[in-house]
N, CA, C and O atoms as a CHARMM CRD file, in Angstrom:
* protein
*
  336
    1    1 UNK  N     14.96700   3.32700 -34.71600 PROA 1      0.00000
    2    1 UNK  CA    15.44600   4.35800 -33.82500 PROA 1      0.00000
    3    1 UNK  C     16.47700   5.20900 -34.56300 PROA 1      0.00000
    4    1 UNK  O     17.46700   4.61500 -34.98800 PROA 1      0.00000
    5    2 UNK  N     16.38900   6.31800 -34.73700 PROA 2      0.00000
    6    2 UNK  CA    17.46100   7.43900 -35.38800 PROA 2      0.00000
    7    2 UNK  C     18.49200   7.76000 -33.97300 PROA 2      0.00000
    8    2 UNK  O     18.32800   7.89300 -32.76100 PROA 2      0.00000
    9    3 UNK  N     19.54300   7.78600 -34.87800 PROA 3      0.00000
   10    3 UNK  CA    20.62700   8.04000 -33.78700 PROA 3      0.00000
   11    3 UNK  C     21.23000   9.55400 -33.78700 PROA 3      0.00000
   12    3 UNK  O     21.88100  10.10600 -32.89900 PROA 3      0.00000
   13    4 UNK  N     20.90100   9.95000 -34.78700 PROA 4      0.00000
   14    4 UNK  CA    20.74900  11.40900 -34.84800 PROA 4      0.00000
   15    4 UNK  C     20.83800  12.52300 -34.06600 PROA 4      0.00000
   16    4 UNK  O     21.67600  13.37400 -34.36700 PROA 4      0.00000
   17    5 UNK  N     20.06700  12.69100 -33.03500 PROA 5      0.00000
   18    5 UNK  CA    19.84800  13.52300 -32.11500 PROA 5      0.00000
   19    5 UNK  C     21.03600  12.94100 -31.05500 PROA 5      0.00000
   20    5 UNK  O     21.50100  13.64500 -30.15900 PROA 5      0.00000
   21    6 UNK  N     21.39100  11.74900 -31.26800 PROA 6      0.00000
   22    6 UNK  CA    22.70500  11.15400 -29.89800 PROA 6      0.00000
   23    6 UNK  C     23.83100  11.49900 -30.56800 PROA 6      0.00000
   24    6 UNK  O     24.52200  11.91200 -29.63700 PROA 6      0.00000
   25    7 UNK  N     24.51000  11.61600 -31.58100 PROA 7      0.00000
   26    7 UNK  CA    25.16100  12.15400 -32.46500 PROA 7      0.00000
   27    7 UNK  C     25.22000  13.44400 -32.25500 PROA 7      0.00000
   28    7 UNK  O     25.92500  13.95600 -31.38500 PROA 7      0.00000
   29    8 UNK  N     24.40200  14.13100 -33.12300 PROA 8      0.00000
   30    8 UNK  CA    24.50000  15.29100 -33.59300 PROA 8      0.00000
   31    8 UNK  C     23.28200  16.45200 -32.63500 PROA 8      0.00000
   32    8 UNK  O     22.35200  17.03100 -33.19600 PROA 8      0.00000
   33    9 UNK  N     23.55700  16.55300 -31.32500 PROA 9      0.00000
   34    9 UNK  CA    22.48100  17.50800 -30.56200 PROA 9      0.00000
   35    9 UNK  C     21.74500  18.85900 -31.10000 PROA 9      0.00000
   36    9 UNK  O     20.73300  19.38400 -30.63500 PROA 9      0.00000
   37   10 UNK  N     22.62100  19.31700 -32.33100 PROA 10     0.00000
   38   10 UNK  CA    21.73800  20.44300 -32.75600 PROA 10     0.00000
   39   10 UNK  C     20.31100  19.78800 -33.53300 PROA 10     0.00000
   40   10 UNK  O     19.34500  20.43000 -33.94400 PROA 10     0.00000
   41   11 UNK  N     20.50800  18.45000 -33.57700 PROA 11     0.00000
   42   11 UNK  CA    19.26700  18.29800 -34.71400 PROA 11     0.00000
   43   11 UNK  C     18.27300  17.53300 -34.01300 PROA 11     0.00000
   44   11 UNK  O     17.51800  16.72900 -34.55900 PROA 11     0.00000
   45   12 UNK  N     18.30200  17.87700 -32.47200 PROA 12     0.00000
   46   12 UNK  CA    17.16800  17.31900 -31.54700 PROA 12     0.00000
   47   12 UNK  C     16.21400  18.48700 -31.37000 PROA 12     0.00000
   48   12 UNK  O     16.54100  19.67200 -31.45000 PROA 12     0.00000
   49   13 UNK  N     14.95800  18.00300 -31.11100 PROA 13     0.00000
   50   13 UNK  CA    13.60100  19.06400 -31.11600 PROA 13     0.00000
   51   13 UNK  C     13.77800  19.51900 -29.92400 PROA 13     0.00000
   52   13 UNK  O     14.23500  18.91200 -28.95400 PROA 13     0.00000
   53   14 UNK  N     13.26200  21.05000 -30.01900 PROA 14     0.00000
   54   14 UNK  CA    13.33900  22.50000 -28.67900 PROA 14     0.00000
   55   14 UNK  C     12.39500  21.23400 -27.31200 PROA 14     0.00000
   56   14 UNK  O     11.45200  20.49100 -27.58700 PROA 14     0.00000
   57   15 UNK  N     13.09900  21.39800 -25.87400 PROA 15     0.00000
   58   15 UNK  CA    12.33000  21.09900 -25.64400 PROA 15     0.00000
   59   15 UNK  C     10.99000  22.05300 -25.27200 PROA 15     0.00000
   60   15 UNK  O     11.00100  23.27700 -25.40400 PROA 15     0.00000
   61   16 UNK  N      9.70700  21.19600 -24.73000 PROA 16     0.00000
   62   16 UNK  CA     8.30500  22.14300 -24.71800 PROA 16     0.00000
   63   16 UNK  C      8.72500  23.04900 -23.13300 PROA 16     0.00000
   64   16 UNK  O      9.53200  22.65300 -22.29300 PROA 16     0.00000
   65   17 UNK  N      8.30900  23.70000 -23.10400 PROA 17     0.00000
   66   17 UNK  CA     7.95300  24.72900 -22.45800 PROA 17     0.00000
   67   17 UNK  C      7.09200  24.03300 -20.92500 PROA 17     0.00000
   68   17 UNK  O      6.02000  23.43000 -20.97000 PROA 17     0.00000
   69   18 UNK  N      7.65800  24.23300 -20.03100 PROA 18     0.00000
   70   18 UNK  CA     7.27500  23.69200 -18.87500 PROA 18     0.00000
   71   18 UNK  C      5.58000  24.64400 -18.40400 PROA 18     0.00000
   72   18 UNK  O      5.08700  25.77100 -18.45700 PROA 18     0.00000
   73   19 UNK  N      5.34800  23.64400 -18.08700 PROA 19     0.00000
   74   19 UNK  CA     2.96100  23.84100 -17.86500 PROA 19     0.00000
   75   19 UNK  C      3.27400  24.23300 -16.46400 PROA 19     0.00000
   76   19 UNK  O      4.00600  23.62100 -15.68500 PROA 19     0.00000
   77   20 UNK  N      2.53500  25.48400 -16.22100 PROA 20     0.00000
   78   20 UNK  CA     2.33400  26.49800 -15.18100 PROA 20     0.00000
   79   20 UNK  C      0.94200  25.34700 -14.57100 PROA 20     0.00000
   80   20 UNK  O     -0.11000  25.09500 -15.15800 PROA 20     0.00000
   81   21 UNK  N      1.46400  24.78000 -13.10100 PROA 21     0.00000
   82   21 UNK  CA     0.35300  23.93200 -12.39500 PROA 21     0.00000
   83   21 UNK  C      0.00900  24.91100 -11.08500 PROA 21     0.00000
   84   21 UNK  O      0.67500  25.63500 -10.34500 PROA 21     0.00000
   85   22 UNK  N     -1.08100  24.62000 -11.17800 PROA 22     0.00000
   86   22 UNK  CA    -1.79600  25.49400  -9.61100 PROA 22     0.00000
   87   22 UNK  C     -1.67900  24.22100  -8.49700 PROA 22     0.00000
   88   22 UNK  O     -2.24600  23.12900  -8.46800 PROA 22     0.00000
   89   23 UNK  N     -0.69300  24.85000  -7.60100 PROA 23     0.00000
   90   23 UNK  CA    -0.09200  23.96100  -6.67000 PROA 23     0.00000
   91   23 UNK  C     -1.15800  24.40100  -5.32300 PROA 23     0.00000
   92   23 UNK  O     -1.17900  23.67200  -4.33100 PROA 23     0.00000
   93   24 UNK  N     -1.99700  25.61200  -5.39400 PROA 24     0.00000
   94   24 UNK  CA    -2.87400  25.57900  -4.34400 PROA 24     0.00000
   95   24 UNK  C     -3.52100  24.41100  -3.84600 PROA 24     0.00000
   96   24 UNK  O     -3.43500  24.15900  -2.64400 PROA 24     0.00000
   97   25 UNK  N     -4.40200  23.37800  -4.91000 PROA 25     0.00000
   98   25 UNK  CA    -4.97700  22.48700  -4.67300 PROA 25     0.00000
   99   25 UNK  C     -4.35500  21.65000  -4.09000 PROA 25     0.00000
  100   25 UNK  O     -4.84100  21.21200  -3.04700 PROA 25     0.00000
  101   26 UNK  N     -3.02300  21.12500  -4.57900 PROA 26     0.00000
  102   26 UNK  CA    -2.32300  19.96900  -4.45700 PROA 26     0.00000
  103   26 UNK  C     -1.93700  20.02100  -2.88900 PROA 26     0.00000
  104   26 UNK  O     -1.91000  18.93200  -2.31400 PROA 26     0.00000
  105   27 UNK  N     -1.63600  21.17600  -2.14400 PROA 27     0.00000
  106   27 UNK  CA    -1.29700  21.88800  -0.89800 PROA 27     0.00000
  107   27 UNK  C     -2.47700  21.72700   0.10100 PROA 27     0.00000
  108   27 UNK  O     -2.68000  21.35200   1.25500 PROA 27     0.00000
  109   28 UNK  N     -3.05900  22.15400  -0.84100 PROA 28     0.00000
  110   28 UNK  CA    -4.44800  22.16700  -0.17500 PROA 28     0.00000
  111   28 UNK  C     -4.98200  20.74900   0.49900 PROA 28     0.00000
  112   28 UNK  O     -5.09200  20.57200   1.71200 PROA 28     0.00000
  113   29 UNK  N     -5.18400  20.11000  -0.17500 PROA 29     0.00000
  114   29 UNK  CA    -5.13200  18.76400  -0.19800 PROA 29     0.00000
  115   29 UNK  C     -4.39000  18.11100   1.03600 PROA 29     0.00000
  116   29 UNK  O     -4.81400  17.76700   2.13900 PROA 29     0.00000
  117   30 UNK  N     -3.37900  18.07200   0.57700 PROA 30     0.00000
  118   30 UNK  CA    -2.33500  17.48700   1.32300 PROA 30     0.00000
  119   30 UNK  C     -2.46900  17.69500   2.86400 PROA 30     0.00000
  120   30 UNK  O     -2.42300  16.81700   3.72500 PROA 30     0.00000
  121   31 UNK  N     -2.67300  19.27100   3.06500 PROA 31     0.00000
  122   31 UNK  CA    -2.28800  19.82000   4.45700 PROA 31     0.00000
  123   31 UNK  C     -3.82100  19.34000   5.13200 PROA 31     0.00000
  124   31 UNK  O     -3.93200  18.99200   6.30800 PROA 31     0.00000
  125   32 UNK  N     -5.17300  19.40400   3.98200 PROA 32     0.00000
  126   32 UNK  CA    -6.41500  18.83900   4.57600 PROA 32     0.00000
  127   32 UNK  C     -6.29100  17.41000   5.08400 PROA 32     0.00000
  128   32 UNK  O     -6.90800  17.15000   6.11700 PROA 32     0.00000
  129   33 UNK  N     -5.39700  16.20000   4.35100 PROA 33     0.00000
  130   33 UNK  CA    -5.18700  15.13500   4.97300 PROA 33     0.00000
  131   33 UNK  C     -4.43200  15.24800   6.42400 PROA 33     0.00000
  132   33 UNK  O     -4.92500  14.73300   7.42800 PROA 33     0.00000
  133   34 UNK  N     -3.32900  15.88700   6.44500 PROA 34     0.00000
  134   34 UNK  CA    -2.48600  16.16200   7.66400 PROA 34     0.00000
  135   34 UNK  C     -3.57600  16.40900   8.72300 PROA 34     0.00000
  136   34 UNK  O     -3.62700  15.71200   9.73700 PROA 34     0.00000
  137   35 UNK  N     -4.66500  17.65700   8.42100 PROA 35     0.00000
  138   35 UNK  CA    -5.39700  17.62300   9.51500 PROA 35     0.00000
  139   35 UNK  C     -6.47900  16.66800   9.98200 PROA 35     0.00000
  140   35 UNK  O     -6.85600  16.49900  11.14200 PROA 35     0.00000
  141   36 UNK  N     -6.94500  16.03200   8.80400 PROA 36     0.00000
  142   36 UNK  CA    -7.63100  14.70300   9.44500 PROA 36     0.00000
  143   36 UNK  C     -6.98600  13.49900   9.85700 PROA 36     0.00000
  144   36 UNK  O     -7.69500  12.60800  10.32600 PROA 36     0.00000
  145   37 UNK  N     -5.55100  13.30200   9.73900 PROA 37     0.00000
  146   37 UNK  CA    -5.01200  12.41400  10.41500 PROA 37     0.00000
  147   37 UNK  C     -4.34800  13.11800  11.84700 PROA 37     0.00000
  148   37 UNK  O     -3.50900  12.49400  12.49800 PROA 37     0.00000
  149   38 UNK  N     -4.73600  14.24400  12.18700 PROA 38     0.00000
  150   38 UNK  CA    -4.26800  15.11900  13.37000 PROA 38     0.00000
  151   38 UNK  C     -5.41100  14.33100  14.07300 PROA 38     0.00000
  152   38 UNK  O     -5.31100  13.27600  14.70000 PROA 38     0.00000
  153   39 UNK  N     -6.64100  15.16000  13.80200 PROA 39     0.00000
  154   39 UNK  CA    -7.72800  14.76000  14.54600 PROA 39     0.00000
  155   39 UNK  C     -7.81900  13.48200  15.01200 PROA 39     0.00000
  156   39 UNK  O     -7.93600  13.23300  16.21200 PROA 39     0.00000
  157   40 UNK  N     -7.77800  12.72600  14.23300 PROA 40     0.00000
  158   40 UNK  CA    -7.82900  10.97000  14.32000 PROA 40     0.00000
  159   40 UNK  C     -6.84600  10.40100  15.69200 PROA 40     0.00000
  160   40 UNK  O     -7.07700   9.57200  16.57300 PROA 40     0.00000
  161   41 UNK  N     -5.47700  11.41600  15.34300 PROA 41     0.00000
  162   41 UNK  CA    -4.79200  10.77100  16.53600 PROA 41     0.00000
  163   41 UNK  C     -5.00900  11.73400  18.16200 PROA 41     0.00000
  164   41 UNK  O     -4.65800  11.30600  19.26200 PROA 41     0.00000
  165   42 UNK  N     -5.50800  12.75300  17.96300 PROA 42     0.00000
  166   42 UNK  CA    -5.75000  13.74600  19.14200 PROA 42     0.00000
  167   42 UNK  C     -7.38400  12.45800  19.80000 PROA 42     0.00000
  168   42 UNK  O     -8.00600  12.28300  20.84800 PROA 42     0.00000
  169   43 UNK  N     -7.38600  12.19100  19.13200 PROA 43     0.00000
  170   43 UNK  CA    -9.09200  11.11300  19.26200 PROA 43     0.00000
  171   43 UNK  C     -8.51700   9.90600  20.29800 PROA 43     0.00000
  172   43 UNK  O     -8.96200   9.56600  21.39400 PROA 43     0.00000
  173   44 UNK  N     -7.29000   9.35500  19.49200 PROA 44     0.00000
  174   44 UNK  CA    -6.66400   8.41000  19.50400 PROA 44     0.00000
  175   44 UNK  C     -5.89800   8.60000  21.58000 PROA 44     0.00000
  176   44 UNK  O     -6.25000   8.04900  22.62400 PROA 44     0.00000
  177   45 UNK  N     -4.81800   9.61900  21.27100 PROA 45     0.00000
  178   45 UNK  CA    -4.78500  10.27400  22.32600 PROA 45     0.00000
  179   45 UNK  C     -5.81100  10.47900  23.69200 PROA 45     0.00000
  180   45 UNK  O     -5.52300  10.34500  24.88100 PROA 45     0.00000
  181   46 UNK  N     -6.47300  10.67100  23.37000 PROA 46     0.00000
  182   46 UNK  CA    -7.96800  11.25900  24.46800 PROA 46     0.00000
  183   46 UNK  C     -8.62500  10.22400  25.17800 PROA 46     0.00000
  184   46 UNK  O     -9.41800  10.19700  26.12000 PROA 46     0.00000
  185   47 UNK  N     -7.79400   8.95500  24.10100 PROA 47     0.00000
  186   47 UNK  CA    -8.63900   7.96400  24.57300 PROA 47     0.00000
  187   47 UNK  C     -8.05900   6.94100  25.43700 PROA 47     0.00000
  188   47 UNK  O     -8.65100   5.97700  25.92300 PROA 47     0.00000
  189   48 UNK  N     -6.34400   7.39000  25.62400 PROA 48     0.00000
  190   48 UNK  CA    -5.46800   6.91000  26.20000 PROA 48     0.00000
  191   48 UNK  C     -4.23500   5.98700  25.77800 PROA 48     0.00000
  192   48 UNK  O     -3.37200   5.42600  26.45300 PROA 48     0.00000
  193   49 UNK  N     -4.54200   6.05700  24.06800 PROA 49     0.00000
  194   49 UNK  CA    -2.96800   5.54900  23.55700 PROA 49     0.00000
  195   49 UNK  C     -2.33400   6.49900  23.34200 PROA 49     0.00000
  196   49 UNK  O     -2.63600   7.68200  23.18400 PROA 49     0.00000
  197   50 UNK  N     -0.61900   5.50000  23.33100 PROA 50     0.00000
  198   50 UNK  CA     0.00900   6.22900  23.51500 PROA 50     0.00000
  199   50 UNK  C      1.15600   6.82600  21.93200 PROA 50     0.00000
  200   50 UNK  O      2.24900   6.33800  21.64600 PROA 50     0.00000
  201   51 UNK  N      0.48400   7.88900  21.22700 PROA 51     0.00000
  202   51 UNK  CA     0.67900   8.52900  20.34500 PROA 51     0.00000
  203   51 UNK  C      1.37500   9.86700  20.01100 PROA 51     0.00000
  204   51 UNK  O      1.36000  10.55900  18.99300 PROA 51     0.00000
  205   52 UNK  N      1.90700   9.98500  21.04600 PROA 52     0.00000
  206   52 UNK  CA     2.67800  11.78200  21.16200 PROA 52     0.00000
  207   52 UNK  C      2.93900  11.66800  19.88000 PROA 52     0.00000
  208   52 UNK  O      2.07800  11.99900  19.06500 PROA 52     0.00000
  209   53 UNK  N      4.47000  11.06000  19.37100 PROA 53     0.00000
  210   53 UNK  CA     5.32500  11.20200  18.42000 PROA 53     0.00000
  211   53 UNK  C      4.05300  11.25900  17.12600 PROA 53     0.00000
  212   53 UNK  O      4.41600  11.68700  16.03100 PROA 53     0.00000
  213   54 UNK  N      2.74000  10.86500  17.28400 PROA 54     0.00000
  214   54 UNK  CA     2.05300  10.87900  15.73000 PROA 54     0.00000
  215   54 UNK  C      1.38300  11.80000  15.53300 PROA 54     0.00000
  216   54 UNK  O      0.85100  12.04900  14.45100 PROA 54     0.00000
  217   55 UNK  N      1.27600  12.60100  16.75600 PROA 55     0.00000
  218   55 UNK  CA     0.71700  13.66100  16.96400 PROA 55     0.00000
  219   55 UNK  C      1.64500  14.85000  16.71000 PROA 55     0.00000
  220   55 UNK  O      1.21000  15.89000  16.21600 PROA 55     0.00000
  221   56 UNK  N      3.28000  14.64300  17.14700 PROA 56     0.00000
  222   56 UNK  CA     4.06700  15.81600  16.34600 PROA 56     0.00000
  223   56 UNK  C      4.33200  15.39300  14.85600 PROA 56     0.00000
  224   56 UNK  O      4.33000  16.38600  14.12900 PROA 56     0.00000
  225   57 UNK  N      4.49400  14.55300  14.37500 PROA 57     0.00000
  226   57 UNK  CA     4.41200  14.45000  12.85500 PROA 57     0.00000
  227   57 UNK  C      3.46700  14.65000  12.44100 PROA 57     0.00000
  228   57 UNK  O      3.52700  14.41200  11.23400 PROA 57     0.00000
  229   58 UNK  N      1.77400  15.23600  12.94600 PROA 58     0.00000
  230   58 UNK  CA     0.75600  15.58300  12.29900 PROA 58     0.00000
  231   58 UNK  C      0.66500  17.02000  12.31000 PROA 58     0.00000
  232   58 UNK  O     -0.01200  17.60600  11.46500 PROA 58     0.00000
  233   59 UNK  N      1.33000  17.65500  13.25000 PROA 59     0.00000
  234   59 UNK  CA     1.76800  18.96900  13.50500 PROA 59     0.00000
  235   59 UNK  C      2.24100  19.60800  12.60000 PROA 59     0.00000
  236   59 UNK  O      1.82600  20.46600  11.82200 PROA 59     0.00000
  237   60 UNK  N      3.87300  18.70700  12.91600 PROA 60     0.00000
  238   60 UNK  CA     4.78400  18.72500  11.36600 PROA 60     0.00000
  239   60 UNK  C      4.07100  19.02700  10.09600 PROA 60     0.00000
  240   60 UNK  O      4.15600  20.09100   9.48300 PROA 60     0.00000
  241   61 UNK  N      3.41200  18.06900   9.78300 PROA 61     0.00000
  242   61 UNK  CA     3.12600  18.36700   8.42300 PROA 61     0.00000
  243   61 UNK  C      1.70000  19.53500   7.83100 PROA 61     0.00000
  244   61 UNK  O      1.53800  20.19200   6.80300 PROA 61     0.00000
  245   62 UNK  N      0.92300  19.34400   9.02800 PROA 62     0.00000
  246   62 UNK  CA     0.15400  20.86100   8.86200 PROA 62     0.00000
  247   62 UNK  C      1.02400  21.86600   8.72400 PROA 62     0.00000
  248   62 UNK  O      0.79000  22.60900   7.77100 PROA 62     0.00000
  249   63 UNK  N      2.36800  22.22800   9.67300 PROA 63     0.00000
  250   63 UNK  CA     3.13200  23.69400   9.42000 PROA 63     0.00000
  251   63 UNK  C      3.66900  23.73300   8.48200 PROA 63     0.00000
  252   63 UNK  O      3.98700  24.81700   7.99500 PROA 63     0.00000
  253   64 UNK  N      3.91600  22.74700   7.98800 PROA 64     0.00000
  254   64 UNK  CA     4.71100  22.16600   6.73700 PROA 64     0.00000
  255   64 UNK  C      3.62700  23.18500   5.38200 PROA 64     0.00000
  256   64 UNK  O      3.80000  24.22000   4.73900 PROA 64     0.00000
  257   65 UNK  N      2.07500  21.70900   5.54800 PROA 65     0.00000
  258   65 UNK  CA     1.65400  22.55000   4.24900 PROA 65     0.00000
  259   65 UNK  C      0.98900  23.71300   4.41200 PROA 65     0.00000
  260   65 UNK  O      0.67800  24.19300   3.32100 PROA 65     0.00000
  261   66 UNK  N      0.70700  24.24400   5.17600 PROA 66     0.00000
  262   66 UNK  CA     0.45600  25.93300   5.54500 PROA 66     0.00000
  263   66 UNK  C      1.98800  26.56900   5.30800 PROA 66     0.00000
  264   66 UNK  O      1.60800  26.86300   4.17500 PROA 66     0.00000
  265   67 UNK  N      2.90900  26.89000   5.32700 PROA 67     0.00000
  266   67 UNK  CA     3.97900  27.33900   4.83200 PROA 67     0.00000
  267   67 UNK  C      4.18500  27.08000   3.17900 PROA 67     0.00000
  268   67 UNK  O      4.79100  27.83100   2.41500 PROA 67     0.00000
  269   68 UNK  N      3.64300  26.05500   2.89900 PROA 68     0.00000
  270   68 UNK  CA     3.82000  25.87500   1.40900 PROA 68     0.00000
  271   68 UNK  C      2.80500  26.14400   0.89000 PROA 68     0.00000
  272   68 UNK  O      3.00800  26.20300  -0.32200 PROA 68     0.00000
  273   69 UNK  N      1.33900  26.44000   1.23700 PROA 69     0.00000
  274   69 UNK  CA     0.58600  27.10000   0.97000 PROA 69     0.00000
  275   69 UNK  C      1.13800  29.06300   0.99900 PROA 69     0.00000
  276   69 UNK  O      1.37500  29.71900  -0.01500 PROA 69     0.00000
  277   70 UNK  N      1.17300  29.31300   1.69400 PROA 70     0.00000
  278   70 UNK  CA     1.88900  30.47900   1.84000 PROA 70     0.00000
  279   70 UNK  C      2.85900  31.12900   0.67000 PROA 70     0.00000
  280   70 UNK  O      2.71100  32.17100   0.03200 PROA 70     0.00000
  281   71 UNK  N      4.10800  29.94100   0.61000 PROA 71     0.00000
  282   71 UNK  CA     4.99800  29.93700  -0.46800 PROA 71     0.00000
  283   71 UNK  C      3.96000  29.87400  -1.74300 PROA 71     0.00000
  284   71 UNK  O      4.20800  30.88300  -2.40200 PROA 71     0.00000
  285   72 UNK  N      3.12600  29.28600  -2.24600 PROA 72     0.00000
  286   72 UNK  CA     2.72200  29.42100  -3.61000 PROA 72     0.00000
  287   72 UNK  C      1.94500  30.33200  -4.09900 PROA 72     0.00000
  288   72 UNK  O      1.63400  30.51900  -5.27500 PROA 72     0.00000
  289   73 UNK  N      1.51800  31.11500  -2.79500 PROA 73     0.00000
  290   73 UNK  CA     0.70000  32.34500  -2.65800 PROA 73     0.00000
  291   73 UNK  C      1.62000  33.47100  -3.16100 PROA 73     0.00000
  292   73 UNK  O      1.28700  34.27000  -4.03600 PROA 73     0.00000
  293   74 UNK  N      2.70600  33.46200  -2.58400 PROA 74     0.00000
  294   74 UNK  CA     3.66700  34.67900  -2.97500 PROA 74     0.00000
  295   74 UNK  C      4.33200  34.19300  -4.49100 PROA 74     0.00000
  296   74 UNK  O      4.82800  35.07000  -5.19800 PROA 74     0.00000
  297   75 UNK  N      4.32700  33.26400  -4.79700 PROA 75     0.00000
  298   75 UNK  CA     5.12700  32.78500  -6.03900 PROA 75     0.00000
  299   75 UNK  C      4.07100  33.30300  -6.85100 PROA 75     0.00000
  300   75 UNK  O      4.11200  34.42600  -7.35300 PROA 75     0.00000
  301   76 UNK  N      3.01300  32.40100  -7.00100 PROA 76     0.00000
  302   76 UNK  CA     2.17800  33.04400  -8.18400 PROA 76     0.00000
  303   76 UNK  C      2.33100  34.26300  -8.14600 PROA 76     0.00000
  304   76 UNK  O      2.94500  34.79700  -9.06900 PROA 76     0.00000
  305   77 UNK  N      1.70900  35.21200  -6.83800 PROA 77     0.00000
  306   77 UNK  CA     1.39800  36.64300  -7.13000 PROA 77     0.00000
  307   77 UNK  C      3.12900  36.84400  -7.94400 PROA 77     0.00000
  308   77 UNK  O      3.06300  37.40000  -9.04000 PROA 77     0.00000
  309   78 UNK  N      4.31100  36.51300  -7.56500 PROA 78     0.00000
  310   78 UNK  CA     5.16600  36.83400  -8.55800 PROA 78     0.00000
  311   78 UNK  C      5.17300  36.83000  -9.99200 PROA 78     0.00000
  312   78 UNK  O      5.53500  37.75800 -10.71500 PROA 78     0.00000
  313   79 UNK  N      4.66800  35.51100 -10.40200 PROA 79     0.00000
  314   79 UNK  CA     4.41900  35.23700 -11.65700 PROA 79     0.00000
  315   79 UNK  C      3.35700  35.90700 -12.09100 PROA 79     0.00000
  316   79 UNK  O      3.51800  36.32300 -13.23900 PROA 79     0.00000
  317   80 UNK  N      2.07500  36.23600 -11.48800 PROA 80     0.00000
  318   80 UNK  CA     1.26100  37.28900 -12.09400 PROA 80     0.00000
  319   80 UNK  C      1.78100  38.67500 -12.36400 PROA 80     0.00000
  320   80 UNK  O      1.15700  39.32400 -13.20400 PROA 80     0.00000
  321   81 UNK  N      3.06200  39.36200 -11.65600 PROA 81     0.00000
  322   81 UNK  CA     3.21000  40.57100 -11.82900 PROA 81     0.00000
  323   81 UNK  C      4.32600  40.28100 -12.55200 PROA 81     0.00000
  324   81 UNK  O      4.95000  41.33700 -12.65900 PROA 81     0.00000
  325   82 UNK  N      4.71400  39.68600 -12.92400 PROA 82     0.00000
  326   82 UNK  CA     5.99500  39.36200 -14.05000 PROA 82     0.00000
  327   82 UNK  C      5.68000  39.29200 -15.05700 PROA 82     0.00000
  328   82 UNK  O      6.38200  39.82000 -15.92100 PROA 82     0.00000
  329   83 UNK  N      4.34300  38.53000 -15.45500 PROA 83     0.00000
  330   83 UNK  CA     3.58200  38.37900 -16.43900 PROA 83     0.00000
  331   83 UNK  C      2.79600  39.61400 -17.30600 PROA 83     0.00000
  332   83 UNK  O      2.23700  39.67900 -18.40100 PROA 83     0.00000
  333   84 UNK  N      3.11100  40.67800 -16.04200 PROA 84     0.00000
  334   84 UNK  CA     2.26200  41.85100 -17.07300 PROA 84     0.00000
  335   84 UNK  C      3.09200  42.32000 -17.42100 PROA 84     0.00000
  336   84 UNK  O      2.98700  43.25700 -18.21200 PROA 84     0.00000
């Protein structure tokens, strides 16, 4: 182990350059689970248990990832027009 870089910080390597990820999918994803665990409990619901509260945390997190879908929509288009 070189102690070098704990020592002496100018002689540690640049770090890399942070990787541009397409967070659509990951959003995407996510908010598609939220809505099949919506459904599941609106099912659940209909059928006479008693599930309110899982039904607003399925809410929750659909507005959730539709807003963060939203947000990465306007970010990229930022980063695309920054980029030219």
């Amino acid at each position: 182990m070189k102690f070098a870089p704990l020592i002496d910080p100018a002689v540690r390597k640049p770090a890399p350059k942070p990787v541009r990820v397409d967070l659509r999918k990951v959003f995407a994803i996510g908010t598609g689970l939220w809505i099949v665990a919506l459904i599941v409990v609106l099912i659940l619901l209909a059928v006479g248990y008693s599930v309110m509260p899982l039904v607003i945390m399925c809410v929750a997190g659909v507005i959730i990832g539709l807003l963060l879908l939203i947000w990465e929509y306007f970010d990229r288009w930022d980063y695309r027009r920054l980029g030219q």
